[in-house]
C-alpha positions in Angstrom: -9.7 -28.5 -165.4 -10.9 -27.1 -169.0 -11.6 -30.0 -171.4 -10.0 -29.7 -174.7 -13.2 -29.8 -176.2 -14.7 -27.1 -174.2 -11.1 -25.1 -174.9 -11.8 -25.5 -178.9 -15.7 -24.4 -178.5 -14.4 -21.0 -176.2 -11.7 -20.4 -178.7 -14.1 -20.5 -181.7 -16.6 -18.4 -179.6 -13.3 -15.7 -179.4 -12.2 -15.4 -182.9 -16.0 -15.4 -183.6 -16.9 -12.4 -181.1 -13.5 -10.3 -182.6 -14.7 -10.9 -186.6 -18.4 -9.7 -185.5 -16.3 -6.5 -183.5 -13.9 -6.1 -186.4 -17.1 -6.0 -189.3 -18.4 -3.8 -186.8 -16.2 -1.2 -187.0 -15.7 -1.6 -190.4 -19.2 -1.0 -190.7 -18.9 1.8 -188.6 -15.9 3.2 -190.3 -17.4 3.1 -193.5 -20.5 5.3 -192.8 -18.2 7.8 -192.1 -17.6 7.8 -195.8 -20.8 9.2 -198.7 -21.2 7.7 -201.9 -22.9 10.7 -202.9 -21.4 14.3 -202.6 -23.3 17.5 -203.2 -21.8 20.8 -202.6 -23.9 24.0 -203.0 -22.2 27.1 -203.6 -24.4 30.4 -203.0 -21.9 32.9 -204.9 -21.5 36.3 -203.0 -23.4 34.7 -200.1 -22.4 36.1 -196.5 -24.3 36.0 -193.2 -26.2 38.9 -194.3 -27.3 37.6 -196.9 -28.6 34.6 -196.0 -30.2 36.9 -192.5 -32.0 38.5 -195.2 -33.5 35.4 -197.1 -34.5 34.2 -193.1 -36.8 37.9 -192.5 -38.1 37.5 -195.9 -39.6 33.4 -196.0 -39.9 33.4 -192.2 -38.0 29.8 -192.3 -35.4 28.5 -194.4 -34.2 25.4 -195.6 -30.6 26.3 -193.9 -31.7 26.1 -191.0 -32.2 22.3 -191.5 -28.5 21.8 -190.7 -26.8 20.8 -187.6 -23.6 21.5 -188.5 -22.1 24.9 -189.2 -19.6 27.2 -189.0 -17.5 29.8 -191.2 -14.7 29.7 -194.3 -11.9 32.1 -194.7 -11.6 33.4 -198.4 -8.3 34.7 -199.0 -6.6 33.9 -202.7 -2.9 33.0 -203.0 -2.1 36.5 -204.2 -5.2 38.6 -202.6 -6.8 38.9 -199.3 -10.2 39.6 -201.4 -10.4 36.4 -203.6 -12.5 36.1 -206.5 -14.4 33.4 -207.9 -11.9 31.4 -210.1 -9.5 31.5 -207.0 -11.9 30.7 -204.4 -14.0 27.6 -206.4 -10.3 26.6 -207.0 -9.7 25.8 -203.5 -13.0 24.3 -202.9 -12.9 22.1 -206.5 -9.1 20.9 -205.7 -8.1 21.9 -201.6 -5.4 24.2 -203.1 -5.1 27.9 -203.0 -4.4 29.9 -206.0 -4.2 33.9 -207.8 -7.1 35.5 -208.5 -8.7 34.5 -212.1 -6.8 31.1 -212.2 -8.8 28.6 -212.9 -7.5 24.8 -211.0 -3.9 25.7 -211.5 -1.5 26.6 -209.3 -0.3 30.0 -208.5 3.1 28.4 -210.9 0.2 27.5 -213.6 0.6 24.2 -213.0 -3.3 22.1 -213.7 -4.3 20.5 -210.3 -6.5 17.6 -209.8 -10.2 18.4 -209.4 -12.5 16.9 -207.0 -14.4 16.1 -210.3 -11.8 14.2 -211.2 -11.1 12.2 -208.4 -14.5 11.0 -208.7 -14.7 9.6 -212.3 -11.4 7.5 -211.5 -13.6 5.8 -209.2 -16.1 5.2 -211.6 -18.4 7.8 -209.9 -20.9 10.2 -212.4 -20.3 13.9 -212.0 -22.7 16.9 -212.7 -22.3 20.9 -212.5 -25.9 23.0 -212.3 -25.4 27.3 -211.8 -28.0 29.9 -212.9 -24.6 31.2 -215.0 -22.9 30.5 -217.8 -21.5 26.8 -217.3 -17.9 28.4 -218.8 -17.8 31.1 -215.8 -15.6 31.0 -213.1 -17.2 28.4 -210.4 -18.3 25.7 -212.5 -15.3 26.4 -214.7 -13.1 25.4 -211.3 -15.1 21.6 -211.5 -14.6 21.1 -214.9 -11.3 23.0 -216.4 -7.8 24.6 -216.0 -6.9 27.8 -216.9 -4.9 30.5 -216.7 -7.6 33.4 -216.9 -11.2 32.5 -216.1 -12.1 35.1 -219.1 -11.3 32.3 -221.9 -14.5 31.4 -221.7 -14.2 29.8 -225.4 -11.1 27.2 -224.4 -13.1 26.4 -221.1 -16.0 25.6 -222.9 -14.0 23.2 -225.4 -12.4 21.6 -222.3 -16.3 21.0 -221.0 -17.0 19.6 -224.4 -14.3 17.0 -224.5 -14.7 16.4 -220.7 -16.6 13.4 -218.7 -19.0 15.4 -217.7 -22.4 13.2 -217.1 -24.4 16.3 -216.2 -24.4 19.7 -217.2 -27.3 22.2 -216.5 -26.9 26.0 -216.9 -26.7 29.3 -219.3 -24.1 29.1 -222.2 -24.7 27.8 -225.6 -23.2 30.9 -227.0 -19.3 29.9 -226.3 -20.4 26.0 -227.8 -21.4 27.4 -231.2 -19.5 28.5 -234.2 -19.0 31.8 -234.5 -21.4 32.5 -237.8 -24.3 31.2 -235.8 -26.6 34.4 -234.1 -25.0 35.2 -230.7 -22.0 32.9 -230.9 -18.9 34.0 -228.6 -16.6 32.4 -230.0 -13.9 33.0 -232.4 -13.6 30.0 -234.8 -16.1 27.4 -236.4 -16.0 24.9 -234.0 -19.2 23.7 -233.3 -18.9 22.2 -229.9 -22.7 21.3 -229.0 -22.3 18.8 -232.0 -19.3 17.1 -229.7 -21.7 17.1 -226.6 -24.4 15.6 -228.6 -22.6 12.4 -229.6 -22.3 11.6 -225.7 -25.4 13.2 -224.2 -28.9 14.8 -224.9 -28.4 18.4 -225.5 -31.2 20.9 -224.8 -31.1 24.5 -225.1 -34.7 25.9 -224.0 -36.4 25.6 -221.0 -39.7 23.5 -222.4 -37.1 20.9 -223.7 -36.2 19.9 -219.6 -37.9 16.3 -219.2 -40.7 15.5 -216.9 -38.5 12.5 -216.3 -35.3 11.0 -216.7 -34.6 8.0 -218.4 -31.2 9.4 -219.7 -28.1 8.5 -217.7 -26.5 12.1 -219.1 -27.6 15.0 -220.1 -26.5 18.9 -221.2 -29.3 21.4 -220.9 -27.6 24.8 -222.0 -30.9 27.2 -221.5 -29.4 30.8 -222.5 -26.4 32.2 -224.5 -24.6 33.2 -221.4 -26.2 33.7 -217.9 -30.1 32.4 -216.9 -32.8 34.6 -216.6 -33.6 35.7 -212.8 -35.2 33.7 -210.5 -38.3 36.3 -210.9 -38.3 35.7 -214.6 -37.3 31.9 -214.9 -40.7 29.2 -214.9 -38.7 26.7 -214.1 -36.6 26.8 -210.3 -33.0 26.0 -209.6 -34.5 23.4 -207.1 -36.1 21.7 -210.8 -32.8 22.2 -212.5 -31.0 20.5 -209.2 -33.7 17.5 -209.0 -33.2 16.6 -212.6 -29.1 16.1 -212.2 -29.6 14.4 -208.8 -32.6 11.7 -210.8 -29.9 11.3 -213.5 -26.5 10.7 -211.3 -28.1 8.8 -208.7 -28.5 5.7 -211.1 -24.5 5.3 -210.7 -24.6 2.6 -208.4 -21.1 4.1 -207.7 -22.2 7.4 -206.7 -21.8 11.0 -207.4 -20.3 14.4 -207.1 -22.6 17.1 -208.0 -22.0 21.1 -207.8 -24.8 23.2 -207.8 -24.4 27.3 -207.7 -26.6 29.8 -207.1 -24.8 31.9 -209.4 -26.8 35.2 -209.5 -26.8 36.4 -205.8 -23.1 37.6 -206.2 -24.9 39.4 -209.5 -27.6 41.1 -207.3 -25.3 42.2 -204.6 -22.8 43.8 -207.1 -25.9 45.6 -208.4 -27.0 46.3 -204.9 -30.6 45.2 -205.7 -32.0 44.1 -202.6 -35.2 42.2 -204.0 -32.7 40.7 -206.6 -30.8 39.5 -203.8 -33.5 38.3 -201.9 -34.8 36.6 -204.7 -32.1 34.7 -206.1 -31.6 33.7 -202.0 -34.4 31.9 -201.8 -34.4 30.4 -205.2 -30.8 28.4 -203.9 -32.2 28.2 -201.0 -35.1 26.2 -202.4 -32.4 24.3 -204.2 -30.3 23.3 -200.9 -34.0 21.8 -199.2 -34.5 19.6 -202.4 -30.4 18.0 -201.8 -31.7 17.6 -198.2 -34.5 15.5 -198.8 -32.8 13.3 -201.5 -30.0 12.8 -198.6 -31.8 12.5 -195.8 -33.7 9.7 -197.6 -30.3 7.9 -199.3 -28.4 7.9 -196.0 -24.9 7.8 -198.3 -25.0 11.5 -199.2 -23.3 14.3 -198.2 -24.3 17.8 -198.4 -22.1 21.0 -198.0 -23.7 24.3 -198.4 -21.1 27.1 -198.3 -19.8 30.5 -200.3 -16.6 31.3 -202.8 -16.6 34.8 -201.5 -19.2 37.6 -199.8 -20.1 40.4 -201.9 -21.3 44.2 -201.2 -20.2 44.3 -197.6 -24.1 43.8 -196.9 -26.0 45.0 -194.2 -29.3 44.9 -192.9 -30.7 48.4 -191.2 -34.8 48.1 -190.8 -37.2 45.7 -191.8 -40.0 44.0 -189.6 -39.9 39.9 -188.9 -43.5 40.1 -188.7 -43.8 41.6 -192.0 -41.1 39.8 -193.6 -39.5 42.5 -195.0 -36.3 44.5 -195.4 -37.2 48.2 -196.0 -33.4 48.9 -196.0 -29.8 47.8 -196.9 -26.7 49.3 -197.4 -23.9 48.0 -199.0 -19.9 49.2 -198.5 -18.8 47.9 -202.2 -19.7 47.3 -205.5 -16.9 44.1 -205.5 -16.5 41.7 -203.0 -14.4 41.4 -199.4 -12.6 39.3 -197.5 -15.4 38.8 -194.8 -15.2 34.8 -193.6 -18.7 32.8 -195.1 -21.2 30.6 -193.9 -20.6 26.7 -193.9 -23.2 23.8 -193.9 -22.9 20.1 -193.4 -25.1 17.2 -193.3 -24.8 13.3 -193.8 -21.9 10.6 -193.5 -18.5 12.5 -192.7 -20.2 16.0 -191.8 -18.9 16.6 -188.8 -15.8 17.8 -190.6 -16.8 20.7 -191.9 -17.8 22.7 -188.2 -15.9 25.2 -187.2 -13.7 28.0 -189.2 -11.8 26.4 -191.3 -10.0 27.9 -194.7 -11.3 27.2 -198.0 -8.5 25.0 -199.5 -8.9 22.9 -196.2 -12.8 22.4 -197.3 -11.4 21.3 -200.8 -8.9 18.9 -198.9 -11.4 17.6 -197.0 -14.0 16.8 -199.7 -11.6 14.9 -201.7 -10.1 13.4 -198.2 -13.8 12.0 -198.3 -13.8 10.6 -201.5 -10.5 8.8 -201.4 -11.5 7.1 -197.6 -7.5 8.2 -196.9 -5.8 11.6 -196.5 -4.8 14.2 -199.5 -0.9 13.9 -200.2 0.5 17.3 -200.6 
């Protein structure tokens, strides 16, 4: 027969072994979930592409990632989406019409990932090799109707909570009697980014270091120069926004866009392309190595749309070269495109999936609890 003292001692040895399981799998459970979130976002960038990049460097920072798989593109109102549409569904899980910038297809303003995170005390941060106003980074940081008032997005920018903001576009933040202004009034709206942040606008201004907890480096009047022509790499560009959000104890959501390969394959310039490729891919190896040293970060690598209807005819892996291309459109097409995942809840993003369902998912992520529709 059990003494009652031996009875208490098993009991508390019970309730003991069920807190360690239970803090175990909350453990467990909560590793599932980043602090840290950075999605890269090669514009135009199909499976072509990206084979492309791969017979030019020989090895690619892509190829890093364990996870994969492939997005559908399709708009609201078009099977071939377009930037504002498709960075709409990826910045707030929702599908919308073509040039709408995070409102509905009814022109109703729906909540961005961007905002999801500063409610939870996270900092937030948008770098692209366009102007910060255009279409994808416009998605992150604005609503509007038309992704071509460029001027009304960049007031929204200015008045935003943005921490970080690295990219082309001074020219729709000045008032319009300053040299290359695009706006239409005298609002001077670096002056309203200045009294929260450091503002730069040239490329010898960027700081060896960070000490700043913000910052808004605006390096062009509207889009950067090409990788070919820039001294300074979107990799640099990315590394200075991840120093600067990383000292958020809370965390961070950061967007970074490789803006310019959708440029190169409208143009159907094949060393553009190839080019600007590696440059974001460049970019995508420096998030890797921040995350795989953090362990709380979260890395998605994906596209809004492809562009040209690429394809690769000759070339020589040896070599690393393409000697030929052709392309089946000057605009984009509703071809499905790449996915990449890596770090606490990656697993999610395998598979084909729809680009609204990627949006969901990233915010699903944030929150630790399922998007209400």
């Amino acid at each position: 027969m059990t003494s009652p003292l031996r009875l208490k001692k098993a009991l508390r040895l019970f309730r003991t072994g069920l807190l360690c399981a239970f803090l175990a799998l909350s453990c467990a459970a909560d590793s599932d979930y980043p602090e840290n979130f950075i999605l890269f976002i090669g514009d135009g960038m199909g499976v072509a592409h990206i084979s492309a990049a791969k017979i030019a460097r020989g090895n690619i920072h892509l190829e890093r990632f364990s996870v994969s798989g492939l997005i559908t593109t399709h708009s609201a109102s078009q099977l071939v989406t377009e930037s504002a549409a498709a960075a709409t569904a990826l910045a707030t899980g929702y599908k919308t019409n073509n040039r709408a910038v995070s409102v509905s297809a009814e022109n109703s303003p729906l909540k961005t990932l961007f905002e999801y995170a500063k409610a939870q005390g996270k900092s937030v941060g948008v770098v692209v090799t366009s102007s910060v106003t255009n279409a994808t980074p416009a998605a992150f940081m604005a609503h509007a109707d038309d992704r071509r008032r460029q001027a009304d997005i960049a007031e929204q920018i200015a008045n935003s909570d943005i921490d970080v903001l690295i990219g082309g576009g001074w020219a729709y933040f000045v008032p319009d009697a300053n040299e290359g202004s695009k706006r239409s009034d005298h609002k001077n709206l670096l002056a309203a980014l200045e009294t929260r942040m450091p503002v730069i606008l040239t490329d010898d201004q960027l700081p060896a270091q960070t000490d700043s907890q913000k910052l808004a480096a605006l390096l062009a009047p509207e889009g950067l120069p090409k990788a070919a022509d820039r001294d300074y790499s979107l990799a640099r560009l990315s590394q200075i926004a991840i120093e600067i959000l990383s000292k958020n104890r809370r965390g961070f959501v950061l967007m970074v866009e490789g803006s310019q390969i959708d440029w190169a394959a409208h143009d159907h310039d094949q060393q553009y392309l190839i080019s600007e490729l590696i440059d974001f891919d460049e970019a995508v190896g420096g998030g890797l190595d921040f995350a795989q040293k953090d362990g709380r970060t979260l890395i998605v690598v994906t596209a809004d749309h492809e562009t040209g209807g690429l394809a690769l005819l000759e070339g020589s892996n040896k070599n690393r070269q393409v000697t030929s291309t052709a392309f089946t459109t000057t605009g984009h097409t509703a071809a499905m495109v790449p996915l990449f995942a890596y770090g606490p809840g990656g697993t999610r993003f395998s598979g084909i999936q729809d680009n609204a369902r990627i949006g969901q998912t990233l915010i699903e992520l944030l929150l630790k609890r399922p998007l209400k529709n």
